[in-house]
N, C-alpha and C positions, 0 to 999 in steps of 0.2 A: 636468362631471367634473373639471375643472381644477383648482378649491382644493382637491377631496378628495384628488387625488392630492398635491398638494403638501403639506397635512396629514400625509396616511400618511407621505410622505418624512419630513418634519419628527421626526416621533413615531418613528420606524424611526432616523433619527439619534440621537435624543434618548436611546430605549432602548440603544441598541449602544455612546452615553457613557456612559451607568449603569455598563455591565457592564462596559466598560472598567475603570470608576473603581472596583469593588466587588470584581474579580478575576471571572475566568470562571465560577465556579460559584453565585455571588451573584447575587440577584434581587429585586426588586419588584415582586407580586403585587398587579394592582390589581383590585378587586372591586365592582362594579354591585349593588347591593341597594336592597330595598327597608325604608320606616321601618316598621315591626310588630315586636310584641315578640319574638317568633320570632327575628326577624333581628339584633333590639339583644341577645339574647343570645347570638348568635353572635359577635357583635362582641365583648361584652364576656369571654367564655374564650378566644376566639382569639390571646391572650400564651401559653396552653399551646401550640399548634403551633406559635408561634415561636420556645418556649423549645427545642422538642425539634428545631427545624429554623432552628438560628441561620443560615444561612446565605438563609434567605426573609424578606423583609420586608413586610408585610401593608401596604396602601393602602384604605381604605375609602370607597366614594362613595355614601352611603345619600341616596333619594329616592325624595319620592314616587310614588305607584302608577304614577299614570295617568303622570306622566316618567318615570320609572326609564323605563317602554314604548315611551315617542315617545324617548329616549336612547339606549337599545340597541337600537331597529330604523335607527336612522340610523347609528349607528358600524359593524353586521354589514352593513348595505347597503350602507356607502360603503368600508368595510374598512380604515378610519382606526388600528383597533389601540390605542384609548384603555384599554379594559379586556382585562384576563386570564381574569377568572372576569365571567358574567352570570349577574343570578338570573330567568332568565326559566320560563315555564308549558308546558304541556300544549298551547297551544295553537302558540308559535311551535317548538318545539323536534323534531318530526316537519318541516313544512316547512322551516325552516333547515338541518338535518339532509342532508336529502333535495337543497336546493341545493349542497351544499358548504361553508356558511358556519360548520359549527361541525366541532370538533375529535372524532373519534368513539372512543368510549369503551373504549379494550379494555385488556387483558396488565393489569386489577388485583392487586393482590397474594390469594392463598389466603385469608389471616386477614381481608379485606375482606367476604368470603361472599356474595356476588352474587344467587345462590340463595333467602338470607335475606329479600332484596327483594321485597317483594309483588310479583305478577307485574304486575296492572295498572295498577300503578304504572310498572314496565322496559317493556311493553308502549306505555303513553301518549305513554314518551318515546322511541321509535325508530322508525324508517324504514327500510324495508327488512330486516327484521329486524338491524339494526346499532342499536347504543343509542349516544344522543347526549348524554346531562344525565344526572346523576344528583340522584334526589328529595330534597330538603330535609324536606316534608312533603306530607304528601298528603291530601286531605281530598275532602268531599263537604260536601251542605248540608244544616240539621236544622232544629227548632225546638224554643228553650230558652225555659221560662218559669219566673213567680216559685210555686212553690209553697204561699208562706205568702199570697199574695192570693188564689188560686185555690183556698185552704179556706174563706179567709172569706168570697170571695163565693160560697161552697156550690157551684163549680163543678170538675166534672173533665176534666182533658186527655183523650182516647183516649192508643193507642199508634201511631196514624193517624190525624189528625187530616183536615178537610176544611177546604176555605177557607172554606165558608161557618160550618162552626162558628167557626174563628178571627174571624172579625167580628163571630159575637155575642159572644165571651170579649173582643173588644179594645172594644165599647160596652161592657159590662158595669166593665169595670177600668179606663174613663180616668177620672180624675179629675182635669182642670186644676187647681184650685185648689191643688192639693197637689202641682203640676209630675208626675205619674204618669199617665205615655200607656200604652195598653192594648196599643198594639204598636207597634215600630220594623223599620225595611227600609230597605235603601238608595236613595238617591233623586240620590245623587251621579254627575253622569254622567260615562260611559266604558263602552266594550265590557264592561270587562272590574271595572266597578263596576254602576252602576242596571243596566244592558243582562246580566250573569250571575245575577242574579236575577229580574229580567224575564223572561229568556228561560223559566225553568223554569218561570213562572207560567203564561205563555203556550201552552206546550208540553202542563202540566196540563189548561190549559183544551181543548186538542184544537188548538190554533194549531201552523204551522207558517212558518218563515223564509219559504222557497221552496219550491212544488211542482215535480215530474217534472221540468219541462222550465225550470227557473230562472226562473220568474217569480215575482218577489216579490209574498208576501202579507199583507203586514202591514196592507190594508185588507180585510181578511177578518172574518167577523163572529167569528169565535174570537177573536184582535185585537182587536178592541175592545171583548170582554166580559172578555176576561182585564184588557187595560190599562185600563180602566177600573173597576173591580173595585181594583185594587192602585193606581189616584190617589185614588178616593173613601176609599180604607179609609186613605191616608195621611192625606189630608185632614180627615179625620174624627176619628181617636184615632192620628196620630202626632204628635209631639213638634214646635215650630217651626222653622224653617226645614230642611223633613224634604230639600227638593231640594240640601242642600248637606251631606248627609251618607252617609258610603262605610262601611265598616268598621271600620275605628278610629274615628271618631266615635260610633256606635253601637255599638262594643263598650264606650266610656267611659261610653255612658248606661245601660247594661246593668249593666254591673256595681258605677257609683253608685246604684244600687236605682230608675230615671226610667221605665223598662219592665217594661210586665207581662210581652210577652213580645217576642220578635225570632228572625225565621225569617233565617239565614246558615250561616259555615262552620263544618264540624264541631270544624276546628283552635281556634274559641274556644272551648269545652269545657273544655280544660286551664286555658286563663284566667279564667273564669269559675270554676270551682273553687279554685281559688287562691286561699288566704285573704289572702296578702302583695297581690295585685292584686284582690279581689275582694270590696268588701261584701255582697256577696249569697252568698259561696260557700256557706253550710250551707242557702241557701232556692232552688236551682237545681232544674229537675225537665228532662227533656229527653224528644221524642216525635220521631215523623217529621216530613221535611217532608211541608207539606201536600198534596193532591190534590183534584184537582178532577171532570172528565171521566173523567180515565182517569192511572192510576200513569205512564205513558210520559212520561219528562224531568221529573220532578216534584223529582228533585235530582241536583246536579252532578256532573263528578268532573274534577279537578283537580289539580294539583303544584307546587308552586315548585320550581324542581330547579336547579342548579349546571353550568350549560357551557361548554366554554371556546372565545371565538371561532376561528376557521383564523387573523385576524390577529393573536391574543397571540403575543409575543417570548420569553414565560414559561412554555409552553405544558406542559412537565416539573413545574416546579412548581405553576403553578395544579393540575396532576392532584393530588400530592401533599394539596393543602388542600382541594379538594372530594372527594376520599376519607376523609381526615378528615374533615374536618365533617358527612360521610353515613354514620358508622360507628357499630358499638356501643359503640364508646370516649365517644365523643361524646354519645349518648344516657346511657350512666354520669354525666358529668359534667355535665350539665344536671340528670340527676335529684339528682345531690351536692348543686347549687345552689339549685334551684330546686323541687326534689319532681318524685317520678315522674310527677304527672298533668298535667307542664307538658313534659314530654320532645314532642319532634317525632313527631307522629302520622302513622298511616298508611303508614309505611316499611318497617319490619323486620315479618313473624313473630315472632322473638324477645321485640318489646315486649310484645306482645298476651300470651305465654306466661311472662311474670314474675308472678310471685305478687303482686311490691310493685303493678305496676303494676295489676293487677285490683284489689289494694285500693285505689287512690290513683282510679284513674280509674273510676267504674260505668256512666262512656260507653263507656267502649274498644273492647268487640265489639259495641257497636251502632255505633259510627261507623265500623269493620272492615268490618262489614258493608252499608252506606251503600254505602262507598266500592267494593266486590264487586260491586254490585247496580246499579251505575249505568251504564248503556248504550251510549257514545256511538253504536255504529253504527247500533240505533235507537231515535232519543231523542224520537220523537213518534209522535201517533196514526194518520196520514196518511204514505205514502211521502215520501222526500225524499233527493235525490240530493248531499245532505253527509255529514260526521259533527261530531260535538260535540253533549254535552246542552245548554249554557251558552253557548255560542258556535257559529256556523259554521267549519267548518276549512278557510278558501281564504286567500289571504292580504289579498285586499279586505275582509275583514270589518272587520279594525282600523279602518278607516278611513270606512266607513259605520256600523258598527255604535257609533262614538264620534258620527256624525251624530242616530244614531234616537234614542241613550243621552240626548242633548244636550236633543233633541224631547219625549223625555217628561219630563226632570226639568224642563223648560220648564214642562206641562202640571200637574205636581205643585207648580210656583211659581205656577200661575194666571194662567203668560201668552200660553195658548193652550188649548184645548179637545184634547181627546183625540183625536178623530177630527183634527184638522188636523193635530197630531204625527206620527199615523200616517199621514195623507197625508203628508208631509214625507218620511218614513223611507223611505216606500215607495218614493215618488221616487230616493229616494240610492237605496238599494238594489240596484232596476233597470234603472241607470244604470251603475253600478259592475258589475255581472254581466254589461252587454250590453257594457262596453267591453271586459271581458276575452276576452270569447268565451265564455263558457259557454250564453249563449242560440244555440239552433241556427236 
Protein backbone atom coordinates (compact mmCIF):
# COMPACT_ATOMS: atom_id res chain seq x y z
CA UNK A 1 0.00 0.00 0.00
CA UNK A 2 2.91 2.23 0.62
CA UNK A 3 3.98 3.58 -2.91
CA UNK A 4 0.32 3.98 -3.65
CA UNK A 5 -0.30 6.08 -0.94
CA UNK A 6 2.76 8.04 -1.67
CA UNK A 7 1.63 8.34 -5.41
CA UNK A 8 -1.79 9.67 -4.39
CA UNK A 9 0.24 12.30 -2.15
CA UNK A 10 2.49 13.04 -4.82
CA UNK A 11 -0.38 13.70 -7.60
CA UNK A 12 -2.72 15.49 -4.74
CA UNK A 13 0.41 17.85 -4.43
CA UNK A 14 1.06 18.10 -7.95
CA UNK A 15 -2.79 18.96 -8.62
CA UNK A 16 -3.35 21.61 -5.65
CA UNK A 17 0.12 23.43 -7.61
CA UNK A 18 -1.90 23.45 -10.85
CA UNK A 19 -4.69 25.22 -9.26
CA UNK A 20 -2.57 27.33 -7.28
CA UNK A 21 -0.69 28.43 -10.51
CA UNK A 22 -4.13 28.53 -12.78
CA UNK A 23 -6.09 30.58 -10.20
CA UNK A 24 -9.00 28.70 -8.14
CA UNK A 25 -11.49 28.27 -10.73
CA UNK A 26 -9.05 26.88 -13.43
CA UNK A 27 -8.62 23.23 -14.20
CA UNK A 28 -7.08 20.21 -15.94
CA UNK A 29 -9.40 17.59 -17.00
CA UNK A 30 -7.56 14.51 -17.50
CA UNK A 31 -9.35 11.79 -19.61
CA UNK A 32 -8.74 7.81 -19.68
CA UNK A 33 -10.00 6.63 -23.32
CA UNK A 34 -9.88 4.32 -25.36
CA UNK A 35 -8.19 4.30 -29.41
CA UNK A 36 -11.66 3.68 -31.65
CA UNK A 37 -12.92 6.21 -33.87
CA UNK A 38 -15.80 6.94 -31.70
CA UNK A 39 -13.43 8.24 -29.15
CA UNK A 40 -10.65 10.13 -31.84
CA UNK A 41 -13.71 12.06 -32.54
CA UNK A 42 -14.44 13.14 -29.43
CA UNK A 43 -11.08 14.03 -29.16
CA UNK A 44 -10.99 15.77 -32.20
CA UNK A 45 -14.35 18.49 -31.33
CA UNK A 46 -13.45 18.69 -27.89
CA UNK A 47 -11.53 22.47 -28.63
CA UNK A 48 -15.62 23.42 -28.83
CA UNK A 49 -15.98 22.67 -25.02
CA UNK A 50 -12.85 24.38 -24.41
CA UNK A 51 -13.76 27.23 -26.34
CA UNK A 52 -17.09 27.64 -24.48
CA UNK A 53 -15.39 26.69 -20.99
CA UNK A 54 -11.94 28.53 -21.34
CA UNK A 55 -11.38 28.15 -17.87
CA UNK A 56 -10.99 23.81 -18.26
CA UNK A 57 -8.26 22.39 -19.88
CA UNK A 58 -8.71 19.01 -21.56
CA UNK A 59 -5.70 16.29 -21.06
CA UNK A 60 -6.16 13.22 -23.12
CA UNK A 61 -4.71 9.72 -22.37
CA UNK A 62 -5.98 7.41 -25.28
CA UNK A 63 -5.04 3.59 -25.07
CA UNK A 64 -5.49 0.66 -25.89
CA UNK A 65 -8.65 -1.54 -25.02
CA UNK A 66 -7.32 -4.32 -23.21
CA UNK A 67 -4.81 -1.19 -21.15
CA UNK A 68 -7.11 1.60 -21.01
CA UNK A 69 -8.77 -1.65 -18.39
CA UNK A 70 -5.72 -2.93 -16.63
CA UNK A 71 -4.98 1.23 -16.29
CA UNK A 72 -8.08 2.38 -14.72
CA UNK A 73 -8.81 -0.62 -12.49
CA UNK A 74 -5.31 -0.04 -11.01
CA UNK A 75 -5.63 3.93 -10.51
CA UNK A 76 -9.73 3.31 -8.97
CA UNK A 77 -8.28 0.64 -6.74
CA UNK A 78 -5.30 2.26 -5.49
CA UNK A 79 -7.04 5.77 -5.59
CA UNK A 80 -3.94 7.42 -7.04
CA UNK A 81 -6.14 10.21 -8.88
CA UNK A 82 -4.29 10.15 -12.12
CA UNK A 83 -7.54 10.67 -14.28
CA UNK A 84 -10.69 12.83 -13.92
CA UNK A 85 -13.00 11.37 -16.41
CA UNK A 86 -12.54 7.30 -17.29
CA UNK A 87 -14.16 5.62 -20.18
CA UNK A 88 -15.06 2.53 -18.69
CA UNK A 89 -18.27 -0.21 -19.59
CA UNK A 90 -21.25 -1.76 -18.28
CA UNK A 91 -19.43 -4.02 -16.74
CA UNK A 92 -17.16 -2.02 -14.14
CA UNK A 93 -19.38 0.96 -13.61
CA UNK A 94 -22.43 -0.84 -11.24
CA UNK A 95 -19.55 -2.61 -9.16
CA UNK A 96 -17.34 0.47 -8.78
CA UNK A 97 -20.42 2.44 -8.12
CA UNK A 98 -21.67 0.29 -5.70
CA UNK A 99 -17.92 0.33 -3.91
CA UNK A 100 -17.66 4.04 -3.60
CA UNK A 101 -14.92 4.39 -6.01
CA UNK A 102 -16.76 6.62 -8.58
CA UNK A 103 -18.39 9.96 -8.24
CA UNK A 104 -22.42 9.55 -8.54
CA UNK A 105 -24.11 11.16 -10.90
CA UNK A 106 -26.82 13.78 -10.02
CA UNK A 107 -28.35 17.77 -9.91
CA UNK A 108 -27.63 17.63 -14.12
CA UNK A 109 -28.81 20.56 -15.66
CA UNK A 110 -32.92 20.40 -17.22
CA UNK A 111 -31.52 21.10 -20.84
CA UNK A 112 -29.36 17.74 -20.36
CA UNK A 113 -32.73 15.66 -20.50
CA UNK A 114 -31.83 12.53 -18.64
CA UNK A 115 -35.10 11.16 -19.41
CA UNK A 116 -34.03 11.15 -23.13
CA UNK A 117 -31.42 8.48 -22.16
CA UNK A 118 -32.55 5.06 -23.14
CA UNK A 119 -33.50 3.59 -20.09
CA UNK A 120 -31.12 0.35 -20.41
CA UNK A 121 -28.72 2.11 -21.10
CA UNK A 122 -29.07 4.61 -17.24
CA UNK A 123 -30.23 1.24 -15.85
CA UNK A 124 -26.73 -0.79 -16.87
CA UNK A 125 -24.90 1.93 -15.47
CA UNK A 126 -26.23 2.32 -11.78
CA UNK A 127 -26.28 0.77 -8.54
CA UNK A 128 -28.67 0.98 -6.19
CA UNK A 129 -30.82 2.69 -8.17
CA UNK A 130 -28.08 5.75 -8.17
CA UNK A 131 -26.50 6.28 -11.71
CA UNK A 132 -22.80 6.29 -11.82
CA UNK A 133 -21.30 7.01 -15.74
CA UNK A 134 -22.94 8.35 -18.28
CA UNK A 135 -23.21 6.49 -21.85
CA UNK A 136 -20.94 7.55 -24.46
CA UNK A 137 -22.56 4.88 -26.72
CA UNK A 138 -24.40 1.92 -26.37
CA UNK A 139 -24.48 -0.96 -28.48
CA UNK A 140 -25.18 -4.60 -28.84
CA UNK A 141 -23.80 -7.24 -31.31
CA UNK A 142 -25.17 -7.88 -34.96
CA UNK A 143 -24.02 -9.42 -38.09
CA UNK A 144 -22.87 -7.28 -41.14
CA UNK A 145 -22.16 -8.74 -44.60
CA UNK A 146 -20.99 -7.87 -48.08
CA UNK A 147 -24.26 -7.66 -50.13
CA UNK A 148 -22.72 -7.65 -53.52
CA UNK A 149 -20.85 -11.33 -52.91
CA UNK A 150 -23.84 -12.77 -51.41
CA UNK A 151 -25.93 -11.99 -54.86
CA UNK A 152 -23.22 -13.48 -56.81
CA UNK A 153 -22.78 -16.40 -54.95
CA UNK A 154 -26.79 -16.68 -55.34
CA UNK A 155 -26.93 -16.63 -51.76
CA UNK A 156 -29.33 -15.02 -49.12
CA UNK A 157 -28.85 -13.74 -45.49
CA UNK A 158 -32.21 -14.53 -43.29
CA UNK A 159 -33.11 -11.72 -40.90
CA UNK A 160 -31.85 -14.46 -38.23
CA UNK A 161 -29.49 -16.04 -39.29
CA UNK A 162 -28.13 -19.43 -37.61
CA UNK A 163 -24.51 -20.44 -36.98
CA UNK A 164 -24.72 -23.22 -38.95
CA UNK A 165 -25.95 -21.26 -41.90
CA UNK A 166 -23.10 -18.71 -41.32
CA UNK A 167 -20.37 -21.49 -42.02
CA UNK A 168 -21.96 -22.58 -45.16
CA UNK A 169 -22.05 -18.60 -46.47
CA UNK A 170 -18.37 -18.28 -44.84
CA UNK A 171 -17.10 -21.75 -47.13
CA UNK A 172 -19.05 -20.60 -49.88
CA UNK A 173 -17.18 -16.64 -49.96
CA UNK A 174 -13.59 -17.48 -48.96
CA UNK A 175 -11.63 -17.06 -51.51
CA UNK A 176 -7.75 -16.80 -50.49
CA UNK A 177 -6.32 -16.06 -53.50
CA UNK A 178 -8.00 -12.93 -53.75
CA UNK A 179 -7.20 -12.17 -49.76
CA UNK A 180 -11.34 -12.49 -49.21
CA UNK A 181 -12.30 -14.57 -46.04
CA UNK A 182 -15.81 -15.55 -45.77
CA UNK A 183 -15.91 -14.34 -42.21
CA UNK A 184 -14.06 -12.38 -39.52
CA UNK A 185 -14.42 -12.39 -35.38
CA UNK A 186 -12.46 -11.61 -32.87
CA UNK A 187 -9.85 -13.91 -31.76
CA UNK A 188 -7.86 -11.17 -29.79
CA UNK A 189 -7.64 -12.12 -26.31
CA UNK A 190 -9.17 -10.19 -23.36
CA UNK A 191 -12.48 -10.51 -21.26
CA UNK A 192 -13.60 -8.01 -22.81
CA UNK A 193 -12.20 -8.70 -26.56
CA UNK A 194 -12.14 -12.83 -28.02
CA UNK A 195 -14.00 -13.73 -24.31
CA UNK A 196 -17.45 -10.94 -25.38
CA UNK A 197 -17.85 -12.72 -28.22
CA UNK A 198 -17.24 -15.93 -27.22
CA UNK A 199 -19.20 -15.70 -24.50
CA UNK A 200 -22.43 -15.12 -26.84
CA UNK A 201 -21.57 -17.97 -28.99
CA UNK A 202 -21.36 -20.07 -26.08
CA UNK A 203 -24.46 -18.98 -24.37
CA UNK A 204 -26.16 -19.51 -28.12
CA UNK A 205 -25.01 -22.83 -28.00
CA UNK A 206 -26.85 -23.54 -24.43
CA UNK A 207 -23.31 -23.10 -22.45
CA UNK A 208 -23.08 -21.52 -19.38
CA UNK A 209 -20.00 -19.79 -17.23
CA UNK A 210 -21.15 -21.32 -14.08
CA UNK A 211 -24.07 -23.21 -12.81
CA UNK A 212 -26.35 -22.93 -9.40
CA UNK A 213 -23.86 -23.28 -7.16
CA UNK A 214 -20.60 -21.55 -8.82
CA UNK A 215 -19.10 -24.27 -10.39
CA UNK A 216 -17.42 -23.58 -13.53
CA UNK A 217 -18.46 -25.07 -16.66
CA UNK A 218 -16.44 -24.37 -19.28
CA UNK A 219 -15.61 -28.25 -19.64
CA UNK A 220 -19.23 -28.92 -20.44
CA UNK A 221 -20.17 -30.26 -23.70
CA UNK A 222 -22.00 -26.95 -24.68
CA UNK A 223 -18.30 -25.57 -24.35
CA UNK A 224 -16.89 -27.34 -26.43
CA UNK A 225 -19.33 -27.52 -29.17
CA UNK A 226 -19.86 -23.87 -29.25
CA UNK A 227 -15.78 -23.26 -28.84
CA UNK A 228 -15.08 -25.31 -31.18
CA UNK A 229 -17.39 -24.51 -33.70
CA UNK A 230 -16.00 -20.66 -33.63
CA UNK A 231 -11.74 -22.00 -33.75
CA UNK A 232 -12.72 -24.42 -36.83
CA UNK A 233 -14.85 -21.73 -38.44
CA UNK A 234 -11.85 -19.26 -37.85
CA UNK A 235 -9.53 -21.63 -38.96
CA UNK A 236 -11.05 -22.43 -41.90
CA UNK A 237 -12.31 -19.01 -43.73
CA UNK A 238 -10.95 -16.46 -41.42
CA UNK A 239 -8.37 -14.06 -42.53
CA UNK A 240 -4.38 -14.83 -41.04
CA UNK A 241 -3.31 -14.24 -38.07
CA UNK A 242 -7.24 -14.20 -36.98
CA UNK A 243 -5.89 -14.87 -32.95
CA UNK A 244 -4.32 -11.26 -32.99
CA UNK A 245 -7.20 -9.49 -33.97
CA UNK A 246 -10.06 -7.42 -31.71
CA UNK A 247 -12.20 -4.75 -33.12
CA UNK A 248 -10.44 -2.43 -34.80
CA UNK A 249 -8.48 -4.75 -36.63
CA UNK A 250 -11.44 -6.31 -37.99
CA UNK A 251 -13.36 -3.34 -38.52
CA UNK A 252 -10.18 -2.36 -40.89
CA UNK A 253 -10.66 -5.57 -42.87
CA UNK A 254 -14.21 -4.98 -43.01
CA UNK A 255 -14.50 -2.11 -44.41
CA UNK A 256 -11.32 -2.50 -46.99
CA UNK A 257 -13.85 -5.05 -48.65
CA UNK A 258 -11.10 -8.64 -46.88
CA UNK A 259 -14.63 -9.94 -45.38
CA UNK A 260 -17.62 -11.45 -46.68
CA UNK A 261 -19.09 -10.97 -43.48
CA UNK A 262 -18.16 -10.25 -39.39
CA UNK A 263 -20.61 -10.87 -36.48
CA UNK A 264 -19.52 -7.78 -33.72
CA UNK A 265 -20.78 -4.43 -32.47
CA UNK A 266 -23.62 -2.66 -33.55
CA UNK A 267 -21.66 0.70 -33.04
CA UNK A 268 -19.67 -0.28 -36.35
CA UNK A 269 -22.72 0.25 -38.40
CA UNK A 270 -22.28 3.95 -38.48
CA UNK A 271 -18.72 3.14 -39.65
CA UNK A 272 -19.29 0.90 -42.05
CA UNK A 273 -21.61 3.08 -43.64
CA UNK A 274 -19.50 5.87 -43.85
CA UNK A 275 -18.44 6.39 -47.24
CA UNK A 276 -15.18 8.96 -45.90
CA UNK A 277 -14.14 5.52 -43.73
CA UNK A 278 -15.81 2.93 -45.57
CA UNK A 279 -15.13 1.00 -49.03
CA UNK A 280 -17.88 -1.07 -48.70
CA UNK A 281 -20.45 1.61 -47.53
CA UNK A 282 -23.12 1.20 -50.58
CA UNK A 283 -22.40 -2.88 -50.54
CA UNK A 284 -23.28 -3.37 -46.50
CA UNK A 285 -26.52 -5.52 -45.63
CA UNK A 286 -26.92 -6.19 -41.92
CA UNK A 287 -29.11 -9.25 -40.08
CA UNK A 288 -29.18 -10.58 -36.47
CA UNK A 289 -26.58 -12.09 -34.51
CA UNK A 290 -26.58 -15.47 -35.03
CA UNK A 291 -28.35 -18.34 -32.89
CA UNK A 292 -27.67 -21.38 -32.38
CA UNK A 293 -29.75 -23.76 -29.46
CA UNK A 294 -31.74 -21.16 -28.36
CA UNK A 295 -31.91 -17.00 -28.87
CA UNK A 296 -30.78 -16.68 -24.93
CA UNK A 297 -27.32 -14.31 -24.89
CA UNK A 298 -27.04 -14.66 -28.58
CA UNK A 299 -25.93 -10.75 -28.45
CA UNK A 300 -24.65 -8.41 -26.04
CA UNK A 301 -25.43 -5.30 -24.54
CA UNK A 302 -22.93 -2.87 -23.63
CA UNK A 303 -21.85 0.96 -23.02
CA UNK A 304 -18.77 2.95 -22.99
CA UNK A 305 -20.05 5.62 -20.68
CA UNK A 306 -17.89 8.54 -18.97
CA UNK A 307 -17.29 8.52 -14.99
CA UNK A 308 -15.64 10.40 -12.82
CA UNK A 309 -13.30 8.63 -10.19
CA UNK A 310 -14.19 9.64 -5.99
CA UNK A 311 -10.22 10.63 -6.54
CA UNK A 312 -10.33 13.42 -9.40
CA UNK A 313 -9.29 16.82 -7.94
CA UNK A 314 -11.62 18.16 -11.02
CA UNK A 315 -14.44 16.50 -10.01
CA UNK A 316 -16.92 19.81 -10.95
CA UNK A 317 -15.52 20.05 -14.10
CA UNK A 318 -14.79 16.61 -15.40
CA UNK A 319 -19.18 16.65 -14.70
CA UNK A 320 -19.32 19.62 -16.98
CA UNK A 321 -17.41 17.73 -20.04
CA UNK A 322 -19.00 14.31 -19.63
CA UNK A 323 -22.27 16.11 -19.80
CA UNK A 324 -21.30 17.46 -22.81
CA UNK A 325 -19.97 14.99 -24.57
CA UNK A 326 -23.29 12.77 -23.76
CA UNK A 327 -25.67 15.51 -24.90
CA UNK A 328 -27.71 16.38 -28.03
CA UNK A 329 -25.37 19.18 -28.54
CA UNK A 330 -22.82 16.77 -29.10
CA UNK A 331 -24.59 14.30 -31.29
CA UNK A 332 -25.45 17.79 -33.54
CA UNK A 333 -22.01 18.24 -33.91
CA UNK A 334 -20.76 14.88 -34.86
CA UNK A 335 -23.56 14.61 -37.22
CA UNK A 336 -22.10 18.61 -38.76
CA UNK A 337 -18.79 16.53 -39.02
CA UNK A 338 -19.20 13.47 -39.83
CA UNK A 339 -22.88 12.64 -41.02
CA UNK A 340 -25.71 11.46 -38.97
CA UNK A 341 -25.04 7.60 -39.33
CA UNK A 342 -21.68 8.07 -37.51
CA UNK A 343 -23.43 10.19 -34.44
CA UNK A 344 -22.98 7.82 -31.09
CA UNK A 345 -25.61 5.20 -31.00
CA UNK A 346 -27.82 3.82 -28.77
CA UNK A 347 -28.12 6.80 -26.22
CA UNK A 348 -30.75 9.19 -26.74
CA UNK A 349 -34.49 8.56 -28.08
CA UNK A 350 -34.26 11.74 -29.70
CA UNK A 351 -31.47 10.12 -32.31
CA UNK A 352 -33.71 7.22 -33.25
CA UNK A 353 -36.67 10.06 -33.90
CA UNK A 354 -34.77 12.35 -36.47
CA UNK A 355 -35.86 12.14 -39.83
CA UNK A 356 -31.92 12.78 -41.00
CA UNK A 357 -30.93 10.01 -38.88
CA UNK A 358 -33.55 7.22 -40.22
CA UNK A 359 -32.40 8.46 -43.44
CA UNK A 360 -28.47 8.29 -42.93
CA UNK A 361 -28.71 5.11 -40.81
CA UNK A 362 -31.31 1.99 -42.04
CA UNK A 363 -29.66 0.09 -38.98
CA UNK A 364 -30.89 2.55 -36.22
CA UNK A 365 -34.06 0.63 -34.93
CA UNK A 366 -32.84 -2.47 -35.64
CA UNK A 367 -29.76 -1.85 -33.55
CA UNK A 368 -32.36 0.04 -30.94
CA UNK A 369 -33.84 -2.77 -30.75
CA UNK A 370 -30.77 -5.27 -30.33
CA UNK A 371 -29.74 -3.24 -27.73
CA UNK A 372 -33.87 -3.49 -25.87
CA UNK A 373 -33.89 -7.02 -26.45
CA UNK A 374 -30.76 -8.05 -24.67
CA UNK A 375 -31.06 -9.62 -21.28
CA UNK A 376 -28.41 -9.47 -18.97
CA UNK A 377 -30.43 -10.99 -16.12
CA UNK A 378 -30.95 -14.02 -18.13
CA UNK A 379 -28.62 -14.31 -20.66
CA UNK A 380 -28.42 -18.19 -21.04
CA UNK A 381 -30.47 -21.44 -21.49
CA UNK A 382 -29.75 -23.02 -18.11
CA UNK A 383 -30.01 -20.95 -14.57
CA UNK A 384 -27.13 -19.10 -13.33
CA UNK A 385 -26.46 -17.16 -10.40
CA UNK A 386 -24.73 -13.88 -12.33
CA UNK A 387 -25.77 -11.40 -14.62
CA UNK A 388 -24.09 -10.09 -17.91
CA UNK A 389 -24.82 -11.57 -21.49
CA UNK A 390 -20.90 -11.02 -22.57
CA UNK A 391 -19.38 -11.19 -19.40
CA UNK A 392 -19.95 -12.27 -15.69
CA UNK A 393 -20.56 -9.41 -13.44
CA UNK A 394 -18.32 -10.28 -10.24
CA UNK A 395 -15.27 -8.57 -10.24
CA UNK A 396 -12.90 -11.75 -10.68
CA UNK A 397 -14.07 -12.03 -14.06
CA UNK A 398 -11.55 -9.39 -15.47
CA UNK A 399 -9.03 -11.39 -14.31
CA UNK A 400 -9.80 -15.07 -15.23
CA UNK A 401 -11.92 -14.27 -17.94
CA UNK A 402 -8.47 -12.43 -19.70
CA UNK A 403 -7.09 -16.11 -18.51
CA UNK A 404 -9.72 -18.38 -20.72
CA UNK A 405 -9.69 -15.09 -23.44
CA UNK A 406 -5.77 -15.84 -23.43
CA UNK A 407 -6.56 -20.06 -23.80
CA UNK A 408 -8.70 -19.83 -26.72
CA UNK A 409 -6.91 -17.42 -28.84
CA UNK A 410 -4.06 -19.79 -27.98
CA UNK A 411 -6.25 -22.50 -29.53
CA UNK A 412 -7.31 -20.25 -32.66
CA UNK A 413 -3.16 -19.77 -33.02
CA UNK A 414 -2.86 -23.75 -33.10
CA UNK A 415 -1.07 -23.91 -29.85
CA UNK A 416 -3.15 -25.99 -28.13
CA UNK A 417 -6.34 -27.96 -28.68
CA UNK A 418 -9.64 -26.80 -27.76
CA UNK A 419 -10.63 -29.05 -25.08
CA UNK A 420 -7.03 -28.24 -23.28
CA UNK A 421 -7.97 -24.31 -23.32
CA UNK A 422 -11.06 -25.07 -21.91
CA UNK A 423 -9.48 -27.15 -19.35
CA UNK A 424 -7.17 -24.40 -18.55
CA UNK A 425 -10.06 -21.74 -18.19
CA UNK A 426 -12.00 -23.95 -16.20
CA UNK A 427 -9.25 -24.37 -13.84
CA UNK A 428 -8.72 -20.36 -13.53
CA UNK A 429 -12.24 -20.02 -13.21
CA UNK A 430 -12.95 -22.33 -10.20
CA UNK A 431 -10.22 -21.10 -8.49
CA UNK A 432 -10.87 -17.69 -8.72
CA UNK A 433 -14.77 -18.17 -7.52
CA UNK A 434 -13.65 -20.67 -4.62
CA UNK A 435 -11.06 -18.08 -3.39
CA UNK A 436 -13.59 -15.36 -3.29
CA UNK A 437 -16.25 -17.38 -1.58
CA UNK A 438 -19.05 -17.74 -3.87
CA UNK A 439 -18.63 -21.51 -3.82
CA UNK A 440 -20.67 -22.56 -0.55
Amino acid sequence: MKPSFKFALKTASAGAAACFALGASAGTVTIATLNNPDMIELKKLSPAFEKANPDIKLNWVILEENVLRQRATTDITTGSGQFDVMTIGAYETPQWGKRGWLTPITNLPASYDLNDVVKTARDGLSANGQLYALPFYVESSMTYYRKDLFDKAGLKMPDQPTYEQIAQFADKLTDKSKGQYGICLRGKAGWGENMAYGTTVANTFGARWFDEKWNAQLTSPEWKKAMTFYVDLLKKDGPPGASSNGFNENLTLMSSGKCAMWIDATVAAGMLYNKQQSQIADKVGFAAAPVAVTPKGSHWLWAWALAIPKSSKQADSAKKFIAWATSKDYIELVAKDEGWASVPPGTRQSTYARPEYKQAAPFGDFVLKAIETADPDHPTLKPVPYTGVQFVGIPEFQSFGTVVGQSISGAIAGQMTVDQALAAGNAAADRAVKQAGYQK
